[in-house]
C-alpha positions as CSV (number, residue, x, y, z in Angstrom):
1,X,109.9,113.3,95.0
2,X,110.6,115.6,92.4
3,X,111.7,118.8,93.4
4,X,109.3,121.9,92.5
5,X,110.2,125.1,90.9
6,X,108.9,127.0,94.3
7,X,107.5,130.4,93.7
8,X,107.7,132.4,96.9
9,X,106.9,135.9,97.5
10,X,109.9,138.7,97.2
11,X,109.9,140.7,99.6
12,X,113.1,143.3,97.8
13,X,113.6,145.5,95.4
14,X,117.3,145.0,95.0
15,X,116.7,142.7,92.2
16,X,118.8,140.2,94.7
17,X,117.8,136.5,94.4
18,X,118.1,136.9,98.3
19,X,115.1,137.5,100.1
20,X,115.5,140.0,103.2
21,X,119.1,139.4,103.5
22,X,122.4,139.4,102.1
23,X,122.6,135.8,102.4
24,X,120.6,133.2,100.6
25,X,118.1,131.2,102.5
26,X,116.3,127.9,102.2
27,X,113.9,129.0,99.6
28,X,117.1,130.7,97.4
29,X,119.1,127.5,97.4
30,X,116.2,125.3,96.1
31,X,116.1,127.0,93.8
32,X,119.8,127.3,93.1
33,X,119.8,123.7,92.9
34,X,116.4,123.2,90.9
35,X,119.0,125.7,88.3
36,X,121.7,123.3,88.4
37,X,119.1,120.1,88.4
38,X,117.2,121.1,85.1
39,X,120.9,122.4,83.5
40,X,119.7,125.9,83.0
41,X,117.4,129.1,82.7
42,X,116.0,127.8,79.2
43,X,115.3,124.2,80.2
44,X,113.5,125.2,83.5
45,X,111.9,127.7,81.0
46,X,111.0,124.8,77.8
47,X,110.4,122.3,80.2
48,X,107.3,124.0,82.3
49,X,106.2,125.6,79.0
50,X,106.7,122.3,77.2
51,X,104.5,120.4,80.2
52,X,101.3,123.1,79.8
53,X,101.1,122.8,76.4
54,X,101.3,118.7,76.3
55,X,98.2,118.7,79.2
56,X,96.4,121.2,76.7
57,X,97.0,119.0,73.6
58,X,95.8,116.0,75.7
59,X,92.8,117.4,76.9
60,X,91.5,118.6,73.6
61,X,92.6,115.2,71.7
62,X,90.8,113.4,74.5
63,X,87.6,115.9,73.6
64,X,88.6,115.2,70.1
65,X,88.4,111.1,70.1
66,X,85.2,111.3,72.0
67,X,83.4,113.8,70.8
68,X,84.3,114.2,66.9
69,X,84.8,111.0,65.8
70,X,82.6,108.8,64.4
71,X,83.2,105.6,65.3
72,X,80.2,103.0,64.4
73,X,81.1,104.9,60.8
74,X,84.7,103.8,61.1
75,X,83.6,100.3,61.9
76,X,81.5,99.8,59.1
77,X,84.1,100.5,56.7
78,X,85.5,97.7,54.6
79,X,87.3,97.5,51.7
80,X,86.3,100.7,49.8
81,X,88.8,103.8,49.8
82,X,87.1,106.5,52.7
83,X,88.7,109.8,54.3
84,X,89.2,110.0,57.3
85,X,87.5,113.8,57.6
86,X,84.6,112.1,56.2
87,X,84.3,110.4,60.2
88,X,84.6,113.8,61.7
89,X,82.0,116.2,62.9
90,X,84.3,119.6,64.6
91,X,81.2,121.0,65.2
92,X,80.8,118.6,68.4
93,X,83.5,120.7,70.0
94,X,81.1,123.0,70.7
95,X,79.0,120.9,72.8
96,X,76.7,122.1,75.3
97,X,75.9,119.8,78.0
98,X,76.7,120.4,81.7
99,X,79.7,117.7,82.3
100,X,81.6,119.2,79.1
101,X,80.7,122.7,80.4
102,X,82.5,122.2,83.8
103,X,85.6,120.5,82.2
104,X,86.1,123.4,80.1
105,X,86.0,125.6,82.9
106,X,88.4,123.7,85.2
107,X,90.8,123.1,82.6
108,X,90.6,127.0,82.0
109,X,91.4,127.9,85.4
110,X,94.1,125.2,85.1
111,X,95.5,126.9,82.6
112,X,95.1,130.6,84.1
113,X,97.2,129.1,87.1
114,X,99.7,127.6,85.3
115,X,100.7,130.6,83.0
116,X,100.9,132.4,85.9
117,X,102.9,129.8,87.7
118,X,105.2,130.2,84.5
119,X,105.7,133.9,84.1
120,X,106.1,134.4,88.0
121,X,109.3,131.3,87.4
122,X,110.5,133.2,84.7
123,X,111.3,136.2,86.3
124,X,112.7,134.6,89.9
125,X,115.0,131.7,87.7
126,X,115.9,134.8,85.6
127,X,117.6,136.0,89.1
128,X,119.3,133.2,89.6
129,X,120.9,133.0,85.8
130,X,122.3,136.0,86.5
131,X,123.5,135.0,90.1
132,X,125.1,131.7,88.5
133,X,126.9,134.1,86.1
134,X,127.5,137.2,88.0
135,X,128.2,135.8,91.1
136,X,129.4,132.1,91.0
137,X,130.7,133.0,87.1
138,X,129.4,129.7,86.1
139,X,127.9,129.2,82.1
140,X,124.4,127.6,82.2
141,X,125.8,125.9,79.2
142,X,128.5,124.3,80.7
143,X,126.2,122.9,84.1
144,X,125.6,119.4,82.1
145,X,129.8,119.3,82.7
146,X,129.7,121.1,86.0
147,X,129.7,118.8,89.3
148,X,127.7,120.0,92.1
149,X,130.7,119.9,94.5
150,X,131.9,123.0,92.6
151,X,128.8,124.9,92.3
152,X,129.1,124.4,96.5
153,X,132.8,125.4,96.7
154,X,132.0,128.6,95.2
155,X,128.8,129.4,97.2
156,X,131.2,128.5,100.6
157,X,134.0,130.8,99.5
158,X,131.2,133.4,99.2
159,X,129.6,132.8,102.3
160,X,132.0,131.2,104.9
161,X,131.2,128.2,106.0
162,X,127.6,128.4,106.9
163,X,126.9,126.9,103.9
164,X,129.8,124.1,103.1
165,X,128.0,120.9,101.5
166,X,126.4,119.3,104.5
167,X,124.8,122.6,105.6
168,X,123.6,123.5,102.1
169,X,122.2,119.9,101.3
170,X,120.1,119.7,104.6
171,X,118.7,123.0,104.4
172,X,117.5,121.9,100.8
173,X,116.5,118.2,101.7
174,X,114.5,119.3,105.2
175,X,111.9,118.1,104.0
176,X,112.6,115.2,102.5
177,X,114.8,114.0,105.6
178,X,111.8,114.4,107.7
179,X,110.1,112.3,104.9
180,X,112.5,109.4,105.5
181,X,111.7,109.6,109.1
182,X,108.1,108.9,108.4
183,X,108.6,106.4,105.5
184,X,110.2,103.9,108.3
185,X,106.7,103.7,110.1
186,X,103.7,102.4,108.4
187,X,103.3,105.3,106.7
188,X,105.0,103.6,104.0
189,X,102.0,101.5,103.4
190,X,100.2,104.1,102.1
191,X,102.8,105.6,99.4
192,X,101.4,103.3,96.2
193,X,101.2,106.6,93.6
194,X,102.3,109.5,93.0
195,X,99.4,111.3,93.9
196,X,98.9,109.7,97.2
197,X,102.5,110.3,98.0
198,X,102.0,114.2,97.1
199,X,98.7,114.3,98.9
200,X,100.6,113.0,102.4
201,X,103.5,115.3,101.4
202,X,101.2,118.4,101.1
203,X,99.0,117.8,103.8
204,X,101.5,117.2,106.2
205,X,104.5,119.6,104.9
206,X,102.5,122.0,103.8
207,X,101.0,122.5,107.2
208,X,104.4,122.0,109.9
209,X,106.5,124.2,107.5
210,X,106.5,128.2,106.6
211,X,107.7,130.0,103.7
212,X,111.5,130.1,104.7
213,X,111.3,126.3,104.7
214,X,111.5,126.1,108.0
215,X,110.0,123.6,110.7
216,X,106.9,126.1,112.1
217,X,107.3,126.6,116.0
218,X,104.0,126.5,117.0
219,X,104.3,122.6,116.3
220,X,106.3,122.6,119.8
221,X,104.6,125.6,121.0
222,X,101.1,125.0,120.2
223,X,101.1,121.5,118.3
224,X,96.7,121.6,118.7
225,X,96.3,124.0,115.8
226,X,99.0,121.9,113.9
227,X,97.1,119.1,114.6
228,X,93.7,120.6,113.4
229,X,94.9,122.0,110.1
230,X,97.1,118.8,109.2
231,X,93.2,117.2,109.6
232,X,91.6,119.8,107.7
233,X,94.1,119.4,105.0
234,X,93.6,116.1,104.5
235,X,89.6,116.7,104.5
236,X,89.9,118.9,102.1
237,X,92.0,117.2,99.9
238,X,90.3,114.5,100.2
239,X,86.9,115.7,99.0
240,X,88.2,117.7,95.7
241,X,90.1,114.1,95.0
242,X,86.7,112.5,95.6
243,X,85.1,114.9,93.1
244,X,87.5,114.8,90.7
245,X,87.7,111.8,90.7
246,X,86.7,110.4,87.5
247,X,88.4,113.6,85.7
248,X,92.1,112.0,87.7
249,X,91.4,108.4,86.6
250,X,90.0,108.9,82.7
251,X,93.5,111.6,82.6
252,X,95.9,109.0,83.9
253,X,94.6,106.4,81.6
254,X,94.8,108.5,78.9
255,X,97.8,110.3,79.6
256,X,99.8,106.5,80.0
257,X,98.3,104.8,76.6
258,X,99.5,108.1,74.6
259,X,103.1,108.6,76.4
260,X,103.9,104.9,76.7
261,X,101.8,102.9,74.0
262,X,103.9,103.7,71.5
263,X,106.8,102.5,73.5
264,X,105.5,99.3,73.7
265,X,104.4,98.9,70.7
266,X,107.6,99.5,69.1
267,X,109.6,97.7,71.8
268,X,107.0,95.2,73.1
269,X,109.8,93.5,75.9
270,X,109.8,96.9,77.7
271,X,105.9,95.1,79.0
272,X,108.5,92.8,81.0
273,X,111.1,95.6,82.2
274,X,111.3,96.6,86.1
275,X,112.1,99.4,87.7
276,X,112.0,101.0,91.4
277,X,108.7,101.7,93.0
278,X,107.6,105.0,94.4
279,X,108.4,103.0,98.2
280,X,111.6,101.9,97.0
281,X,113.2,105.3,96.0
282,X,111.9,106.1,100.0
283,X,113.2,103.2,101.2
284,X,117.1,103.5,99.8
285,X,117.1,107.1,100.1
286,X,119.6,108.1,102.8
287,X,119.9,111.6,104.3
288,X,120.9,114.3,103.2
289,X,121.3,112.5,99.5
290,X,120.2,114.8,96.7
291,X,117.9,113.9,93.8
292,X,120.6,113.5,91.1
293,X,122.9,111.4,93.4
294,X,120.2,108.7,94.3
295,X,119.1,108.6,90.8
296,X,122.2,107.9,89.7
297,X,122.4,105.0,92.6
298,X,119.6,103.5,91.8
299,X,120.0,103.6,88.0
300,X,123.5,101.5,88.8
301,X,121.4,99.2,91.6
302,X,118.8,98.6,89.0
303,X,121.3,97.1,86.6
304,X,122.5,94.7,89.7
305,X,119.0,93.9,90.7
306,X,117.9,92.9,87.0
307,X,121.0,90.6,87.3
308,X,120.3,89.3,90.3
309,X,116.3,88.5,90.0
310,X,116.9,86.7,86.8
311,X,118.7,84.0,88.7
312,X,115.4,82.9,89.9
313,X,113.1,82.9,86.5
314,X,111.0,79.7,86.5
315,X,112.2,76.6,84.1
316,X,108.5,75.6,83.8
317,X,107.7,79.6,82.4
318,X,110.9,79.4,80.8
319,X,110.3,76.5,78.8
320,X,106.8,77.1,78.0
321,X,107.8,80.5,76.5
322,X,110.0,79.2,74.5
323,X,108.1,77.2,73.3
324,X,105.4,79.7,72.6
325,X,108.5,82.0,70.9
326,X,109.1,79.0,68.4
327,X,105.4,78.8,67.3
328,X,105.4,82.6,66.6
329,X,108.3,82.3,65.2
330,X,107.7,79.8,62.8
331,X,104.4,80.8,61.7
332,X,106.2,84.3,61.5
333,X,108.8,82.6,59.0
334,X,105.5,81.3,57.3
335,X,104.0,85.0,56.6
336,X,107.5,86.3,55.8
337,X,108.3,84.0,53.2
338,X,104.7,84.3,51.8
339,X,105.5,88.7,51.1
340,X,108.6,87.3,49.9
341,X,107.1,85.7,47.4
342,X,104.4,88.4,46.4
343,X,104.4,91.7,48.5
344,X,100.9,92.6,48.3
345,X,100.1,89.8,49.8
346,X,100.7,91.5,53.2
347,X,97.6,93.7,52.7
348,X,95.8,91.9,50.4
349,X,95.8,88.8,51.6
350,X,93.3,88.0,54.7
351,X,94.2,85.0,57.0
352,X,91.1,85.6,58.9
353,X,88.1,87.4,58.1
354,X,89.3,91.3,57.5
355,X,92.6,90.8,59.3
356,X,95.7,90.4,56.7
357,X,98.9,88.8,56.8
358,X,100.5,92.2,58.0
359,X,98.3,92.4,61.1
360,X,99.8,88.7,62.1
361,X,103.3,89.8,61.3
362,X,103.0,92.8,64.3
363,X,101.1,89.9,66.8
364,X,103.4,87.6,65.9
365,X,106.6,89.9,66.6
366,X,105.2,91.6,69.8
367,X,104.8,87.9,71.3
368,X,108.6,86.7,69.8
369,X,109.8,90.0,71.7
370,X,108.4,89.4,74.8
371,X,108.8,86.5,75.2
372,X,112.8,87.0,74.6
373,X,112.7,89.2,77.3
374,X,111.2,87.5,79.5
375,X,113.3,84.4,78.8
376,X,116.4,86.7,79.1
377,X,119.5,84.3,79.4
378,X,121.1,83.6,82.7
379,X,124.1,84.2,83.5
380,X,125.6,81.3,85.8
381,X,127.7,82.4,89.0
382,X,126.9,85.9,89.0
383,X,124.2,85.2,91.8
384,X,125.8,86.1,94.7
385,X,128.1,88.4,93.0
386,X,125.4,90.3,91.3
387,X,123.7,91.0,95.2
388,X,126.9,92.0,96.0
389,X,126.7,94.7,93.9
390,X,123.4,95.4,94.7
391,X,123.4,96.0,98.5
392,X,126.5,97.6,98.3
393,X,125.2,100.2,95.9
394,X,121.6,100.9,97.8
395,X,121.1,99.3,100.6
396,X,123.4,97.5,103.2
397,X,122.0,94.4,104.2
398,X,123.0,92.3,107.1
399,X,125.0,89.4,106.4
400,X,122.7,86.9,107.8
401,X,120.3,87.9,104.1
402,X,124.1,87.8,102.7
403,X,124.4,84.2,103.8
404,X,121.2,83.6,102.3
405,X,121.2,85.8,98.8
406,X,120.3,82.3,96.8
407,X,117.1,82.0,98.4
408,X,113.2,83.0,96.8
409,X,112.9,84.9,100.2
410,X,115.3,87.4,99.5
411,X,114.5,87.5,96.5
412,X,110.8,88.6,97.0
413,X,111.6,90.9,99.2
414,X,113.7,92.6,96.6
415,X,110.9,92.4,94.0
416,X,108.6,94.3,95.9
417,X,110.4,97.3,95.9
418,X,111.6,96.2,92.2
419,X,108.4,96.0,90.3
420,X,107.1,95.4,87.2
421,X,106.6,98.7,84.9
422,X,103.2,98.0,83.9
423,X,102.5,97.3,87.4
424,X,103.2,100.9,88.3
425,X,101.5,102.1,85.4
426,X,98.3,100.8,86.2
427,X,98.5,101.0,90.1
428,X,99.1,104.8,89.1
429,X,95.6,105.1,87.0
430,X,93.3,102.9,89.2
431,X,94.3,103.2,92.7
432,X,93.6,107.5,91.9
433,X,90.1,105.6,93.3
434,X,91.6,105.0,96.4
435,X,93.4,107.8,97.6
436,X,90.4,109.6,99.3
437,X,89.7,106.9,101.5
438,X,93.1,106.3,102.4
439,X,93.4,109.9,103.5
440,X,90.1,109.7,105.5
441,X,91.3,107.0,107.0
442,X,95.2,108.3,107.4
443,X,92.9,110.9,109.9
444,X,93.5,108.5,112.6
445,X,97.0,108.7,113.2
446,X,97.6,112.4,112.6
447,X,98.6,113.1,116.2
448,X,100.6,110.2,116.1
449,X,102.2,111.0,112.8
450,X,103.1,115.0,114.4
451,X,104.0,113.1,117.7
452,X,106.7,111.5,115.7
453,X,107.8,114.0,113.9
454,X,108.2,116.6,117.1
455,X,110.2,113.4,118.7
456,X,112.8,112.7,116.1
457,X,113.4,116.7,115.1
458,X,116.4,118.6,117.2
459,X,117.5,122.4,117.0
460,X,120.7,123.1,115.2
461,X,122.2,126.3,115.9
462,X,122.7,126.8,112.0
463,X,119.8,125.0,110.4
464,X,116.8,125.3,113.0
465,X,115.0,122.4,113.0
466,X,116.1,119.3,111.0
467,X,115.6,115.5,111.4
468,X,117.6,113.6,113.9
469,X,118.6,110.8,112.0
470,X,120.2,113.5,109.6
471,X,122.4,115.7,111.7
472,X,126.5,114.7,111.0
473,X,127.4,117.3,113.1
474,X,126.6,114.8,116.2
475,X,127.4,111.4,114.5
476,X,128.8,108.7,116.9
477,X,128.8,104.7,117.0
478,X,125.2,104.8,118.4
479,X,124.0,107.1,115.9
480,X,121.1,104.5,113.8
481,X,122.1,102.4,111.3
482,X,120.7,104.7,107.9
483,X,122.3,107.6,109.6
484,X,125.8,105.8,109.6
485,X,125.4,104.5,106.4
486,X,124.1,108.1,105.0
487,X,127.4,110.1,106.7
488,X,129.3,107.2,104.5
489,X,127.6,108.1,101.2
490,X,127.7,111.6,102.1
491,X,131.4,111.8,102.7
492,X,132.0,109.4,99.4
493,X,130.6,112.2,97.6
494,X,131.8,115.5,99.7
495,X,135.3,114.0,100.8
496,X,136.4,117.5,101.8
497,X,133.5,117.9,105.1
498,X,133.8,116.6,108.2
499,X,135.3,119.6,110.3
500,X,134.8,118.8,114.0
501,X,134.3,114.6,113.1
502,X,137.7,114.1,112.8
503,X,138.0,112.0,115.6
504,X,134.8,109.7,114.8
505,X,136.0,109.1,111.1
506,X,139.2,108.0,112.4
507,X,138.6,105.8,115.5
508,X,135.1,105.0,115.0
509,X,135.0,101.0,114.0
510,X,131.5,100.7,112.9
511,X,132.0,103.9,110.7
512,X,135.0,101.5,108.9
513,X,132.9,98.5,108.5
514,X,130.5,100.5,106.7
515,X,132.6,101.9,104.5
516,X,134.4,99.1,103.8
517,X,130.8,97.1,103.1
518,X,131.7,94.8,106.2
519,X,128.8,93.2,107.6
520,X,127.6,94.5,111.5
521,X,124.9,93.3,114.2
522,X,122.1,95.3,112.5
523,X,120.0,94.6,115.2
524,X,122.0,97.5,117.7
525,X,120.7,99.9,115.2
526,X,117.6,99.5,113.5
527,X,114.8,102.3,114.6
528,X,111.6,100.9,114.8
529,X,108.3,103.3,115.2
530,X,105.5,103.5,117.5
531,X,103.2,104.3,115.2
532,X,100.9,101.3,114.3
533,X,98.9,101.3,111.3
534,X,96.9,97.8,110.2
């Protein structure tokens, strides 16, 4: 999930980034690290700025293409010279009627909230510019050089070490540690969008944590009232999704035909490209790993997986797209050699009625491009290599799929998490129809859901509450599976940690399996939930 430019409350008039205290808390290093994320004052600045005024300009275009526009005028035209400001009426802006009424009014308030959303981030990443360069004396302009492991070496000289790397990145990730907890029940079912992945993260988060970022007691203490405002929550969120329904899904279609149209109309083979789903990035994410580091792993894994999957493209589709490809591309040739011969043929001359030679041209290369990509070459005997790669860089995988990695089982299971763009796009735009119901129905298992939580958090004398699963500090050769294979990742990146785990790193077997990408019984460590969901 994408980490929020959080706008809490100051509470001092020090003009300290600090809230309360001469240390920073939770909230402060979020927000140090949203600084380092988005490389700077100015970017977090342009880029909030930069997302208000493209949701404007798409509102008012959509307003524009439906209201001004006259489109049985534009049909009619055929081969006389018109204007396009002939075919449209501004005046229509202006409209009256009750549905444009209320979406000028929302997306008013939208934009009343969002400017004050902007100017309130303005002044608290202002504090933390200054903090970078007063304090850690580090140039926003050298960030896109700077690793993260220094930007943590400085904060732990400051403060002792309270905050050396594991401490700092599970205070930022609680959260999202407690997030990885629930995606391994059947929760994970349910996370097919963005927005129904917020709506479960704001529901539930927004109603177990305070405004430090910390786990609320009363969830031990009192877990009833928990219980009833996770419910209401999801009620009420629920209901404005309902009603805004249509609003959500006309804006997501939109919003994807004008950002990624283009795209594919320019590079039609990116119809065929893959990429992680919103499950997968849940599903690889270990603990305690920050944004930019599983990005990072699954941009490499992606490569691997692309390798990998193509081993198993149909010969049937293969040679019937080929096929296809040589009868665009000679009839391509054809047209080609035709504007060769006479260039105004390719606007002058109609193959069909009112369609010319240059209209066949950009058919005919959109198919000849995707269907190269889909027919990409393979590459023989990188198979098993290319897997390999693959689990080694996102998931460890037991050897018995190892022994196996040739087979359509295996690789299905990897295409599920490794889905088609388009697919995401449109599960993205239509599935907004969903959501509601899905959260109605989520209403079932909300005591379960806290009853899991409560079970797998523990109280560390330094962080409060935190996940389990995510704790280092009491790491051993029974710890679960993702927990061992996290501690591996995290001390691959953060090789300097690990006071008090000396003794583990150095006699623990299973620890030296893992990092060495040997295979173990995975069955002594899998976590499976009690929550049931069908």
């Amino acid at each position: 999930m994408e980490y929020l430019l959080f706008q809490e409350e100051e509470q001092n008039d020090n003009g300290s980034i600090f809230v309360a205290a001469d240390k920073p808390n939770d909230n402060d290093l979020i927000k140090i690290y949203n600084f380092f994320i988005y490389k700077g004052y100015y970017n977090i600045v342009s880029i909030q700025f930069i997302n208000l005024l493209t949701t404007i300009f798409l509102y008012f275009l959509f307003i524009f293409l439906v209201l001004c526009i006259d489109y049985p005028g534009l049909i009619e035209i055929k081969t006389q010279e018109e204007n396009f400001i002939n075919y449209i009426n501004f005046g229509n802006i202006l409209n009256t009627n009750f549905f444009y009424l209320v979406c000028m009014i929302l997306m008013f308030l939208y934009t009343i909230m969002r400017i004050h959303g902007l100017i309130v981030d303005i002044l608290k990443y202002k504090k933390i510019k200054d903090f970078y360069k007063n304090t850690l004396e580090i140039d926003s302009k050298l960030l896109s050089s700077t690793p993260w492991s220094k930007i943590i070496e400085k904060i732990h000289i400051l403060y002792g070490n309270e905050y050396n790397s594991y401490n700092i990145n599970a205070r930022i990730l609680r959260k999202e540690n407690i997030m990885c907890d629930l995606y391994r029940t059947k929760i994970r079912d349910y996370l097919f969008s963005n927005l129904m992945e917020w709506n479960i993260y704001y529901c539930i988060f927004g109603t177990i944590m305070d405004e430090n970022n910390q786990v609320k007691r009363k969830l031990f203490d009192n877990k009833e009232i928990i219980i009833k405002d996770v419910r209401m929550n999801i009620i009420i969120i629920s209901i404005l999704t309902f009603i805004f329904m249509p609003f959500l899904v006309l804006y997501m279609i939109f919003y994807c035909i004008i950002k990624y149209g283009a795209k594919f109309y320019n590079h039609p083979s990116k119809i065929a490209s893959r990429q992680w789903s919103i499950k997968a990035k849940w599903y690889f994410r270990y603990y305690n790993e920050l944004k930019h580091f599983m990005d990072n792993r699954l941009d490499i894994g992606s490569i691997y997986a692309k390798e990998y999957c193509s081993q198993f493209n149909s010969k049937v589709i293969e040679t019937i797209t080929k096929f296809l490809i040589f009868i665009a591309s000679s009839f391509f040739i054809i047209l080609l050699f035709l504007s060769l011969l006479n260039e105004h043929l390719l606007f002058n001359l109609n193959i069909t009625y009112d369609k010319p030679i240059i209209w066949y041209m950009g058919i005919l290369g959109s198919i000849i491009a995707l269907g190269q990509n889909i027919n990409n070459e393979r590459t023989p005997g990188v198979n098993y290599e290319s897997f390999i790669k693959l689990t080694n860089k996102i998931k460890y995988i037991p050897s018995k799929l190892l022994e196996s990695s040739n087979s359509i089982k295996v690789r299905n299971s990897i295409l599920k998490l490794y889905e088609y763009q388009i697919v995401t796009l449109l599960k993205e735009c239509f599935t907004v129809i969903l959501v509601p119901f899905y959260l109605i129905y989520l209403l079932n298992y909300v005591d379960s859901m806290l009853e899991y939580i409560e079970e797998n958090l523990e109280e560390d004398n330094t962080l409060g509450y935190i996940s389990s699963k995510s704790n280092f500090n009491n790491i051993n050769d029974n710890s679960d599976l993702k927990t061992l294979i996290s501690f591996k990742e995290h001390r691959h990146n953060f090789p300097d940690w690990g006071n008090n785990i000396e003794d583990f790193m150095v006699n623990s077997q299973i620890y030296e399996q893992i990092k060495n990408n040997q295979s173990i019984d995975e069955n002594n460590f899998i976590f499976e939930s009690h929550i049931s969901i069908n």
